[in-house]
N, C-alpha and C positions, 0 to 999 in steps of 0.2 A: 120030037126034038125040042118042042117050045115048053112043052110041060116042065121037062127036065132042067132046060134050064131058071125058069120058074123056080121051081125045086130047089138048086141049087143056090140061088139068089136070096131065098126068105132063108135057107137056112145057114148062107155065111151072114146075113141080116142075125140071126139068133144067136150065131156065134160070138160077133161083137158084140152084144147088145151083156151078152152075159160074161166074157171075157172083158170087159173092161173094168168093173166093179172089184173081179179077183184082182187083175192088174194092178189098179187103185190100193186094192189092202194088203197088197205085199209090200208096192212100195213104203205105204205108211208104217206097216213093221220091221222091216227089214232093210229100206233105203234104199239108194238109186244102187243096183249094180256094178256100176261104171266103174263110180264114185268105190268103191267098197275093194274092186279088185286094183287099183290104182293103190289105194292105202295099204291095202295089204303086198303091194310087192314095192312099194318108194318106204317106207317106213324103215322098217328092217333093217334094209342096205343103208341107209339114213342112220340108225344108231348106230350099224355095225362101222360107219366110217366116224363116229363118234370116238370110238372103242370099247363100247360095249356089246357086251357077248351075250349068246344065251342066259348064261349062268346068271348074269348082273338082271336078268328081268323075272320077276314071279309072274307077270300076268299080262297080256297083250293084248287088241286084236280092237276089229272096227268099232264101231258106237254111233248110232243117228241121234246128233242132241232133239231135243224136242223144240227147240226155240229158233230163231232166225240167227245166224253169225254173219260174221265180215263178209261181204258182198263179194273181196276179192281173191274167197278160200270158197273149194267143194261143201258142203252142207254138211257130208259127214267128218267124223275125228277118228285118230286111232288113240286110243288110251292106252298107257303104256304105266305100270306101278314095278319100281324098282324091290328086288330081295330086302334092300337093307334100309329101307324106307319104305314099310307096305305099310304106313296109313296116309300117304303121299300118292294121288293120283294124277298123272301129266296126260296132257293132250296134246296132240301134234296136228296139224291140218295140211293141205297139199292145195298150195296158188293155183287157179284155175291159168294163169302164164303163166307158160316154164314148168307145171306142176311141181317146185318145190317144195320140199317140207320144210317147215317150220313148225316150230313148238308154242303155244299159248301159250300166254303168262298166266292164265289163272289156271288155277290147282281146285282140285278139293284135298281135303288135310279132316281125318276122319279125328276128333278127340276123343278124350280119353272112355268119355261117357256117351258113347256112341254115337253122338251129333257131327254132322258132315258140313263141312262150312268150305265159300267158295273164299280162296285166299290169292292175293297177287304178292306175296312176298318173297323171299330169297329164299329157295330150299339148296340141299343139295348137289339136286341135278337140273338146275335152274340155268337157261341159258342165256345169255346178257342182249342177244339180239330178239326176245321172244315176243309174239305180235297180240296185240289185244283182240278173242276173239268177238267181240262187241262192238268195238266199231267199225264206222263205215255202214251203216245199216240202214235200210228203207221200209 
């Protein structure tokens, strides 16, 4: 009986030992879970109570920035590029209180000559309460 649990012991020791590294690079690729199915179901309902519809978005869905954002927002974004404005891409973030969403102010805004520039200016669908996602930062 002692063998076996022996046995048992080095090999959830092995399990972790190797299980955490995948763990490790998924997050790094793909982002916190949590964070990702939170976005993916407050967004949505969030523009849909905007008034926009399906039809009004070409392109949707989560995004892990690669850099540090506001302290008082999840770490990932949902990016959202409207039909009538695709070289306009918006972010939106969900407060870690309250989880609500809110929209970034910065944009990327892709020009004409293929360069991607990060902009804080008034677009279209620019919303006048939108939060900066830079500060607040540590």
């Amino acid at each position: 009986m002692k063998k076996k649990n022996i046995w048992f012991a080095i090999g959830l020791i092995i399990l972790i030992i190797v299980a955490i590294p995948f763990g490790f690079f998924y997050l790094l690729n793909n982002g916190n879970p949590y964070t990702n199915y939170i976005a993916d179901k407050k967004v949505p309902v969030y523009l849909e109570e905007k008034g926009y519809t399906e039809n009004d978005v070409e392109e949707s869905h989560y995004v892990e920035p690669k850099h540090i954002i506001n302290n008082d927002f999840y770490q990932g974004h949902y990016m959202v590029i409207f039909q009538d404005e695709s070289n306009v891409t918006y972010y939106y973030g969900i407060r870690k209180k309250g989880k609500q969403v809110k929209q970034f102010c910065e944009k990327e805004v892709l020009s004409s000559d293929g360069v991607t520039d990060i902009v804080e200016i008034e677009t279209k669908y620019s919303e006048k309460n939108c939060v900066n996602s830079l500060d607040n930062r540590n």
